[in-house]
N, CA, C and O atoms as a DFTB+ gen file, in Angstrom:
568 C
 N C O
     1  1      87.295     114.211      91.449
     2  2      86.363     113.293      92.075
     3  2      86.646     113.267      93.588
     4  3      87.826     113.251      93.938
     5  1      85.589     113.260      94.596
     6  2      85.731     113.795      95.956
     7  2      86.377     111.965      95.789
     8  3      86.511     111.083      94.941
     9  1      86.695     112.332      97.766
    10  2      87.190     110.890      98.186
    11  2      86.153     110.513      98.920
    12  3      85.480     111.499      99.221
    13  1      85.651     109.351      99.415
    14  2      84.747     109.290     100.273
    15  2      85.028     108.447     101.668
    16  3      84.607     107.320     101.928
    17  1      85.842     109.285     102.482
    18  2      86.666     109.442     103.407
    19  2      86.157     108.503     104.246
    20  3      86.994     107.923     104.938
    21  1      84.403     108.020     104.453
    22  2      83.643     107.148     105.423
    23  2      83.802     105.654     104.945
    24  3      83.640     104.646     105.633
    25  1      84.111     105.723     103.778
    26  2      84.041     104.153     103.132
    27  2      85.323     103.940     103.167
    28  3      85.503     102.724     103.226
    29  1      86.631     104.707     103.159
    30  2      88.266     104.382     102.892
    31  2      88.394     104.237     104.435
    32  3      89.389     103.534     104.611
    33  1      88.007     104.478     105.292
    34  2      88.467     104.399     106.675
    35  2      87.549     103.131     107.154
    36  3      87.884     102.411     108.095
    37  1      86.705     102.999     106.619
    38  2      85.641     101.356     107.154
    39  2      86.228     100.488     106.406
    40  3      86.014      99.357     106.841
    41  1      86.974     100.495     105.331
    42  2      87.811      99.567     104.275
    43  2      88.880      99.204     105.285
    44  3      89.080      98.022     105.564
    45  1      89.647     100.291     105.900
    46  2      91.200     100.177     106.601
    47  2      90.817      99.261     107.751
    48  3      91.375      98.173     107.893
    49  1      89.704      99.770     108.716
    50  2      89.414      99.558     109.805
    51  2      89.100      97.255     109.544
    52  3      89.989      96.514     109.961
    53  1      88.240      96.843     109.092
    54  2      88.159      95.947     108.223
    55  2      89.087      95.211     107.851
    56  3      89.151      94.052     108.262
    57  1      90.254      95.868     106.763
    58  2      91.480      95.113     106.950
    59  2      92.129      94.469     108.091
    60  3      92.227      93.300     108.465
    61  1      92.661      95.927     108.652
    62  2      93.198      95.745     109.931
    63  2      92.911      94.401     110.623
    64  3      93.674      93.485     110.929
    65  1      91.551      94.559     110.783
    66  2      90.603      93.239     112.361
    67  2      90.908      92.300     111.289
    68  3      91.576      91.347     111.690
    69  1      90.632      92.279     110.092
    70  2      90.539      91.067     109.182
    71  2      92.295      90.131     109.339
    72  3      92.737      88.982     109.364
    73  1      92.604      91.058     109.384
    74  2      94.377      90.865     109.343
    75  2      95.526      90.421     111.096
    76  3      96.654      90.073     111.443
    77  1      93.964      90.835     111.719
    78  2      94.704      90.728     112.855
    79  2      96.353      91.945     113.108
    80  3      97.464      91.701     113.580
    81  1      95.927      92.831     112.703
    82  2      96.877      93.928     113.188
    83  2      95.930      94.658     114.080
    84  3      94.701      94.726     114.117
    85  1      97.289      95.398     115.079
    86  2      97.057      96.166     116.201
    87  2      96.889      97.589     115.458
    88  3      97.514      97.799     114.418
    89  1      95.967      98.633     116.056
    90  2      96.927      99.810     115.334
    91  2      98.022     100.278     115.788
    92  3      98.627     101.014     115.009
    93  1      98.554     100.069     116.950
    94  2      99.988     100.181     117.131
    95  2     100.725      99.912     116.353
    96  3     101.647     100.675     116.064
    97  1     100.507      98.492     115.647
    98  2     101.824      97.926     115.258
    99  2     101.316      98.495     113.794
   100  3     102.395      98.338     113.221
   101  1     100.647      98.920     113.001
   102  2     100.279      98.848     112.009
   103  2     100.979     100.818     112.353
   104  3     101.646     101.142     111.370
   105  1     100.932     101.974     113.419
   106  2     101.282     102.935     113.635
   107  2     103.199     102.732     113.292
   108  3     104.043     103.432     112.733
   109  1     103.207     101.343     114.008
   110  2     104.941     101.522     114.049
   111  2     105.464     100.937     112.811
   112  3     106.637     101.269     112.637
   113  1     104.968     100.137     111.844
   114  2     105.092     100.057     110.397
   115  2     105.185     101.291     109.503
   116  3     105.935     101.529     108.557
   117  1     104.318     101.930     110.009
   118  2     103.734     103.138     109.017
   119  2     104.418     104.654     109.398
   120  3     104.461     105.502     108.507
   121  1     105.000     104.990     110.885
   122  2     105.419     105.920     110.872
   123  2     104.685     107.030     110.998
   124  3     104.999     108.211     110.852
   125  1     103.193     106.282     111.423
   126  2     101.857     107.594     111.766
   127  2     101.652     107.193     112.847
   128  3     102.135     106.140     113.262
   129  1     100.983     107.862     113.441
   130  2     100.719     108.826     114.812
   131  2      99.229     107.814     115.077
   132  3      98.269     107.869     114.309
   133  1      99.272     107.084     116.076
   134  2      98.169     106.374     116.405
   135  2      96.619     107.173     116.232
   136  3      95.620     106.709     115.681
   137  1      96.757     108.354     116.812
   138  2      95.948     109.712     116.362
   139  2      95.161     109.408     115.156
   140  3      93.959     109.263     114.934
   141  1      96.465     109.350     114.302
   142  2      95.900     109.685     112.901
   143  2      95.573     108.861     112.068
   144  3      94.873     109.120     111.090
   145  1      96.077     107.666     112.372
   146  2      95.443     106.395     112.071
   147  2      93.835     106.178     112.416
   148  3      93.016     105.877     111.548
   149  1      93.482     106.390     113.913
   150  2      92.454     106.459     114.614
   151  2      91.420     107.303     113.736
   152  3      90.400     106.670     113.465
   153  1      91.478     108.585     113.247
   154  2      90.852     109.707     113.080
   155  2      90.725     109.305     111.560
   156  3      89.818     109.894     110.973
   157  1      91.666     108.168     110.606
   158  2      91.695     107.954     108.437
   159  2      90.248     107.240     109.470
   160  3      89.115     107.705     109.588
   161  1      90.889     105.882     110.142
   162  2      89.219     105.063     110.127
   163  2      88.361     105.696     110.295
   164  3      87.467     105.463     109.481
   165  1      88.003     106.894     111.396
   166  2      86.584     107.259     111.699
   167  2      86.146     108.538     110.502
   168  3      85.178     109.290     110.616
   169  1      86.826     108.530     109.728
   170  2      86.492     109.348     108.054
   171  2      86.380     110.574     108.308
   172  3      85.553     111.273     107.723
   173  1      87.527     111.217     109.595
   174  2      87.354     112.420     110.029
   175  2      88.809     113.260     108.946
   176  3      88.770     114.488     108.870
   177  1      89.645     112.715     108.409
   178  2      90.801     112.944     108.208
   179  2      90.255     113.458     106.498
   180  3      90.444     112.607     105.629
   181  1      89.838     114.322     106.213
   182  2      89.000     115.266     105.077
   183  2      89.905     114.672     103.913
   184  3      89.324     113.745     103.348
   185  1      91.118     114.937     103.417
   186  2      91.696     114.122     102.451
   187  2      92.666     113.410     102.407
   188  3      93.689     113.935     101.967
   189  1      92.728     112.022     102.821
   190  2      94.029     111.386     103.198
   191  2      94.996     111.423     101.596
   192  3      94.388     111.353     100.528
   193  1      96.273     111.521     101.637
   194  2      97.107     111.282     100.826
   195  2      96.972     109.562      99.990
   196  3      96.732     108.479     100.525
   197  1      97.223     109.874      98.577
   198  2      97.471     108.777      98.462
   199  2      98.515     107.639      98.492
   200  3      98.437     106.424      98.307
   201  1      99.863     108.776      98.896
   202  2     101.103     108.178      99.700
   203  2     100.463     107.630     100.630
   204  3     100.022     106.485     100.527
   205  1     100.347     108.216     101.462
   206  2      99.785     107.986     103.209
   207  2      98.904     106.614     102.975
   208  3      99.009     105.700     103.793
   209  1      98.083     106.503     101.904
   210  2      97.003     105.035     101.882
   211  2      97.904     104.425     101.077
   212  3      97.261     103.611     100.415
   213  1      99.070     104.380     100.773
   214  2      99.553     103.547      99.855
   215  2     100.491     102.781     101.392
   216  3     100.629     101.586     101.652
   217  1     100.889     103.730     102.002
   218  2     101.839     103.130     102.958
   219  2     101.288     102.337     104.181
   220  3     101.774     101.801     105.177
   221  1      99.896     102.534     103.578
   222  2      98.830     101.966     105.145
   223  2      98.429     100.465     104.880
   224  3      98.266      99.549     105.686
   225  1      98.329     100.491     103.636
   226  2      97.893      99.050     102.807
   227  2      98.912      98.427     102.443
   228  3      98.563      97.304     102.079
   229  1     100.617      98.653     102.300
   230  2     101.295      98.103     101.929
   231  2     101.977      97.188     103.792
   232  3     102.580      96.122     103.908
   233  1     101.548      98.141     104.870
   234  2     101.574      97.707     106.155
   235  2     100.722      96.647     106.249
   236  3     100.998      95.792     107.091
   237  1      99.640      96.494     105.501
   238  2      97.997      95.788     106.182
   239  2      98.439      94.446     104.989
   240  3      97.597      93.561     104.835
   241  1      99.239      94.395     104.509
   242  2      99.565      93.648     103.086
   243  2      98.783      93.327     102.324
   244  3      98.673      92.167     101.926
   245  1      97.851      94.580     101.842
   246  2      96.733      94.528     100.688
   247  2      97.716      95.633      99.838
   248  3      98.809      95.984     100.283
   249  1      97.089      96.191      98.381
   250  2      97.531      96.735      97.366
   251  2      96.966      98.063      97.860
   252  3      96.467      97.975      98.983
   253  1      96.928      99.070      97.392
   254  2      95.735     100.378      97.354
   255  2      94.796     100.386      96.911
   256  3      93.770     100.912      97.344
   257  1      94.999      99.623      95.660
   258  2      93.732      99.476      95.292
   259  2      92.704      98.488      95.653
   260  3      91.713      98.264      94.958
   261  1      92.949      97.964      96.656
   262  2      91.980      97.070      97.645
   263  2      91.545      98.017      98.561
   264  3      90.358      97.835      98.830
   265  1      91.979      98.840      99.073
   266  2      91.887      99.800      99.905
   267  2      90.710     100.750      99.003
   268  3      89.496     100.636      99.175
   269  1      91.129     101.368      98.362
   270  2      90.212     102.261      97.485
   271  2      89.284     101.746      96.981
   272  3      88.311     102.500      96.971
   273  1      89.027     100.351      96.339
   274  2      88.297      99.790      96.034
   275  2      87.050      99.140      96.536
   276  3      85.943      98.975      96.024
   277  1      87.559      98.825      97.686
   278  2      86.876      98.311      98.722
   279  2      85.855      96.792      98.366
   280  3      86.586      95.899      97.939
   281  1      84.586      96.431      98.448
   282  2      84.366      95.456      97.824
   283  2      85.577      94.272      99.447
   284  3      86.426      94.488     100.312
   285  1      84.751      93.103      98.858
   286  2      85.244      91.576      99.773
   287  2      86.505      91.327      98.912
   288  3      86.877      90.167      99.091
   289  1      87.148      91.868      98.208
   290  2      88.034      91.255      97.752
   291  2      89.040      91.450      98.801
   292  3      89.469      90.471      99.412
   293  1      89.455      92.655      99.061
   294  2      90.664      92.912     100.056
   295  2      90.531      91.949     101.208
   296  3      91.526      91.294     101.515
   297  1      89.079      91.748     102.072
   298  2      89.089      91.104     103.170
   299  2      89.407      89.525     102.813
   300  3      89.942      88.738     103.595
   301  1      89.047      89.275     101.710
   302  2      89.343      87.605     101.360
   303  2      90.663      87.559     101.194
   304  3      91.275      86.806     101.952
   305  1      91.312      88.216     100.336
   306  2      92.287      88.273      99.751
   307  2      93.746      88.723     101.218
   308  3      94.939      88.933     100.998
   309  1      93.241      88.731     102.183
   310  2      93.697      89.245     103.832
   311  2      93.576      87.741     104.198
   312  3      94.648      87.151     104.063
   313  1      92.533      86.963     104.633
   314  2      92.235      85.696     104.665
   315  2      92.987      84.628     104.423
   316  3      93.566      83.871     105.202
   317  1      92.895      84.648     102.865
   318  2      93.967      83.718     102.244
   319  2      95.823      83.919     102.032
   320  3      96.569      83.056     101.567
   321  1      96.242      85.328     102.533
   322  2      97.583      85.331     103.163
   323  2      97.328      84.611     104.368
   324  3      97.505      83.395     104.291
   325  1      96.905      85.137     105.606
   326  2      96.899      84.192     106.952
   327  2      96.924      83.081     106.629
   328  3      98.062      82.612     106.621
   329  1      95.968      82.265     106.281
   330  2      95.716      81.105     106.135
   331  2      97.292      80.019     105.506
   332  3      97.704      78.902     105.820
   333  1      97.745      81.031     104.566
   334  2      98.773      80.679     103.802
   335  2     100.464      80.723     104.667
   336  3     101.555      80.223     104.394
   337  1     100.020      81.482     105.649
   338  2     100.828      81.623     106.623
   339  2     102.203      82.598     106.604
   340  3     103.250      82.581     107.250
   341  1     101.656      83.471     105.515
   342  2     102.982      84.372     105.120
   343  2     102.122      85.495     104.429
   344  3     100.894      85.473     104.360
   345  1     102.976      86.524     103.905
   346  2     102.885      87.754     103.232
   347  2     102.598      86.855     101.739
   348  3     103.460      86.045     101.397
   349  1     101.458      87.027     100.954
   350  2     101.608      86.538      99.167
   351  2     101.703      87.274      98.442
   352  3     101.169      88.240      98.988
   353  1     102.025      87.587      97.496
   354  2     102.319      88.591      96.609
   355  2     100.583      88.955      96.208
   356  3      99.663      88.151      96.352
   357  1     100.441      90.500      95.632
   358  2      99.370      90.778      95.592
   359  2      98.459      89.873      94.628
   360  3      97.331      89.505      94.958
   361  1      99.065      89.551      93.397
   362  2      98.124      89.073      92.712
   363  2      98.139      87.397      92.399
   364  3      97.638      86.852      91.415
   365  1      99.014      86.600      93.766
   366  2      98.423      85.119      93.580
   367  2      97.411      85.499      94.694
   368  3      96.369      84.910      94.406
   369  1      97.188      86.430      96.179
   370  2      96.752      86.577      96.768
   371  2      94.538      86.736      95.717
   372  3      93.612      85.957      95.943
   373  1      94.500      87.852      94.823
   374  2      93.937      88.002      94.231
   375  2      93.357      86.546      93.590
   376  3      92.197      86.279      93.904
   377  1      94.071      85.574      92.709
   378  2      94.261      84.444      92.142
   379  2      93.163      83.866      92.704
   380  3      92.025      83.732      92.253
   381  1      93.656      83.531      93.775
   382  2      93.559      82.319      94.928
   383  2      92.269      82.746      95.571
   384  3      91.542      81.861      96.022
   385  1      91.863      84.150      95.673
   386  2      90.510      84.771      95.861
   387  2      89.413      84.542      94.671
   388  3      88.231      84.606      95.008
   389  1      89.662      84.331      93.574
   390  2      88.516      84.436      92.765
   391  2      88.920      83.396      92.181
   392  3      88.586      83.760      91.054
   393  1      89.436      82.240      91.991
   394  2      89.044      80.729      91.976
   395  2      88.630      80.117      93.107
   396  3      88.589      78.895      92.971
   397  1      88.252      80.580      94.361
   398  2      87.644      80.365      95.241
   399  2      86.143      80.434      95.191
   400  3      85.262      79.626      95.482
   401  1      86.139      81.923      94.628
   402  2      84.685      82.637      94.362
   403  2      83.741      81.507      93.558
   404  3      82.625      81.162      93.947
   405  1      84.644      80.829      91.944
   406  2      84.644      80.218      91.096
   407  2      84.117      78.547      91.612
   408  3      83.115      77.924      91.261
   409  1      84.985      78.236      92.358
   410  2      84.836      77.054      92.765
   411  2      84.037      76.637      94.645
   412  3      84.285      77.376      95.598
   413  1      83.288      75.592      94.756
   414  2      83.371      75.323      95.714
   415  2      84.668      74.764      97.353
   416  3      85.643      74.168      96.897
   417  1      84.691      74.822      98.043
   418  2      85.673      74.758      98.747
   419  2      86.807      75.883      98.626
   420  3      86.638      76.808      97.832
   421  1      87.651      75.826      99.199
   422  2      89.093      76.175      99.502
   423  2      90.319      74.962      98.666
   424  3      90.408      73.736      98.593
   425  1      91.540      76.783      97.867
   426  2      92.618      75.628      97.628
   427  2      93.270      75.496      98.649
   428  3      93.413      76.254      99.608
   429  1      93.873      74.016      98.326
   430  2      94.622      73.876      99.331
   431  2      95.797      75.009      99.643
   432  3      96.301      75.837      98.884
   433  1      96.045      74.728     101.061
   434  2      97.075      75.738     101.555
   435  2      98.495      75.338     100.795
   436  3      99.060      76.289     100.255
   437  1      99.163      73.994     100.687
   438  2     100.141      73.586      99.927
   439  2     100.123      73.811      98.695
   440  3     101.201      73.639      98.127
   441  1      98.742      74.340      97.698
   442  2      99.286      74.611      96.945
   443  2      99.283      76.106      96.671
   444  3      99.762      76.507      95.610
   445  1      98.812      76.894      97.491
   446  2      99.197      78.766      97.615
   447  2     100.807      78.445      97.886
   448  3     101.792      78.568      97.159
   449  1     100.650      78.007      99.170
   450  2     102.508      77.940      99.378
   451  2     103.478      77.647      98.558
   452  3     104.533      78.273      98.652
   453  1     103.270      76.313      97.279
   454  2     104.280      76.190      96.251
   455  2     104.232      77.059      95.485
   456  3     105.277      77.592      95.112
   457  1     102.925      77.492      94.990
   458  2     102.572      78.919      94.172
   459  2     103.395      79.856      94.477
   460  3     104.072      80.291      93.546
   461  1     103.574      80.385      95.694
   462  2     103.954      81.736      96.418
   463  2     105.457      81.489      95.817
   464  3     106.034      82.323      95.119
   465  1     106.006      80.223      96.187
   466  2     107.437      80.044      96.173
   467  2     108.251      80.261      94.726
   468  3     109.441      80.573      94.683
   469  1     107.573      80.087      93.778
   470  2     107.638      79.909      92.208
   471  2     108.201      81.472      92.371
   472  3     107.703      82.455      92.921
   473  1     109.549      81.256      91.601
   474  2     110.231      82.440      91.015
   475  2     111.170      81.767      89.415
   476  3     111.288      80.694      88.823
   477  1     111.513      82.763      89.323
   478  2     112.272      82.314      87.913
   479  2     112.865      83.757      87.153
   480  3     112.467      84.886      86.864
   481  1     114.170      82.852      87.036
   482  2     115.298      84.382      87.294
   483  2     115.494      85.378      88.195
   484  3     116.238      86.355      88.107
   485  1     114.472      84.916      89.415
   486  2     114.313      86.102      90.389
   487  2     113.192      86.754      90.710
   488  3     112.813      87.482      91.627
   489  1     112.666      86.216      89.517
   490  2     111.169      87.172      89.496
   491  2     110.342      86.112      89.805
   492  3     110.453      84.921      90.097
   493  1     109.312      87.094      89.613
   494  2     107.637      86.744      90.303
   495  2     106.584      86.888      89.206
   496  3     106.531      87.780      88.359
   497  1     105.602      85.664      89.400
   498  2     104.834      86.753      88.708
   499  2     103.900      87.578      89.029
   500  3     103.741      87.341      90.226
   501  1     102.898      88.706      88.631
   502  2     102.802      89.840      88.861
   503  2     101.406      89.651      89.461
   504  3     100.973      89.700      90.612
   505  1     100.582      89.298      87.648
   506  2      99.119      89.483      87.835
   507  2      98.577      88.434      88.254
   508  3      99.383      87.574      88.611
   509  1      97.297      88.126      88.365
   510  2      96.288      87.079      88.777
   511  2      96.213      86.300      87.448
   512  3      96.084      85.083      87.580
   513  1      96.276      86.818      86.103
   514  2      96.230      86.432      85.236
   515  2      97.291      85.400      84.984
   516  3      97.094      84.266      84.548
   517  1      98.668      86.043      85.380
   518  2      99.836      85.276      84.987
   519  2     100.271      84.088      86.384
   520  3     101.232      83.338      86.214
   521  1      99.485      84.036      87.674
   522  2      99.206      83.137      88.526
   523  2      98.083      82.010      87.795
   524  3      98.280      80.796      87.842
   525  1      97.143      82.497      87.265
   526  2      96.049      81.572      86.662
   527  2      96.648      80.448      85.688
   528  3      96.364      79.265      85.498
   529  1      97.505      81.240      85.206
   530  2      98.249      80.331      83.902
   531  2      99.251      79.279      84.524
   532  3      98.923      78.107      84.338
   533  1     100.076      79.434      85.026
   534  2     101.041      79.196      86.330
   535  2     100.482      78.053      86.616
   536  3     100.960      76.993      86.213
   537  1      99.248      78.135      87.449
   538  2      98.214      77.023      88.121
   539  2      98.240      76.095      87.391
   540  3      98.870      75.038      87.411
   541  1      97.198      76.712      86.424
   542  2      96.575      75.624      85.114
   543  2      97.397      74.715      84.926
   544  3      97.321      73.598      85.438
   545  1      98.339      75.130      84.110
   546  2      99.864      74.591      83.609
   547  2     100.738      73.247      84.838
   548  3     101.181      72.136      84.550
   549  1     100.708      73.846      85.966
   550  2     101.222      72.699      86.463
   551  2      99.738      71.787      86.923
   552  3      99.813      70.569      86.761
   553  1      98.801      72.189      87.320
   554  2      97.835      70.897      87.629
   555  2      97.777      70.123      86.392
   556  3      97.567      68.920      86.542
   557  1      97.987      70.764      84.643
   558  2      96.992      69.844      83.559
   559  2      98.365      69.002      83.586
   560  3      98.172      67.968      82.946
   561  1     100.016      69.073      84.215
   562  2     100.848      68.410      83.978
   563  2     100.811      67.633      85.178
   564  3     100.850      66.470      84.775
   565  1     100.753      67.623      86.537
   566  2     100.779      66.676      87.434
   567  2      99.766      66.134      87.556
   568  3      99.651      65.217      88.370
């Protein structure tokens, strides 16, 4: 299946502004060549690696598959880290995007932030699914 090199570089480009990264700094994260950064966005770069987009989106703090995917999720899901005021793990980031979609308003920022903070044994949890439950669970108790 071809790549479609014009839509993965308008996805990056998008992040980026959405995210408020430079491409400098998003070049000195990544270990690429301002060049070539310049040349994935303008969909001149015929087949980017999927290392190379894995390491571009893990800089932009979206998944790849926000990147590849493309769709408002990545740019919301960019949004509600800022807003949150830190890096969120990919899938309360996700979460917190489509109970938004779901509901009128915005969650609160205090409660992404206690969300974010929730570990146990060390861990995290992963999916949007296992954030959803997470949620539920402490709002039907407080």
């Amino acid at each position: 299946m071809p790549i479609d090199t014009q839509r993965i570089g308008r996805r990056l480009t998008e992040i980026r502004k959405t995210g408020r990264h430079s491409m400098l700094s998003v070049a000195t994260r990544t270990k690429l060549a301002r060049s070539y950064l310049y040349r994935l966005e303008s969909g001149e770069v015929p087949s980017p690696g999927v290392k190379t987009l894995d390491t571009i989106a893990t800089a932009l703090g979206v998944t790849l598959a926000e990147v590849i995917g493309g769709g408002s999720g990545a740019t919301q899901s960019v949004r509600v880290r800022r807003r949150a005021g830190r890096t969120l793990p990919p899938g309360l980031a996700i979460f917190v995007t489509e109970w938004e979609r779901q509901r009128p308003g915005r969650m609160a920022t205090d409660v992404i932030r206690s969300l974010a903070a929730i570990r146990f044994r060390g861990r995290r949890p992963r999916s949007p699914e296992d954030w959803r439950f997470i949620h539920d669970a402490i709002a039907r108790c407080v």
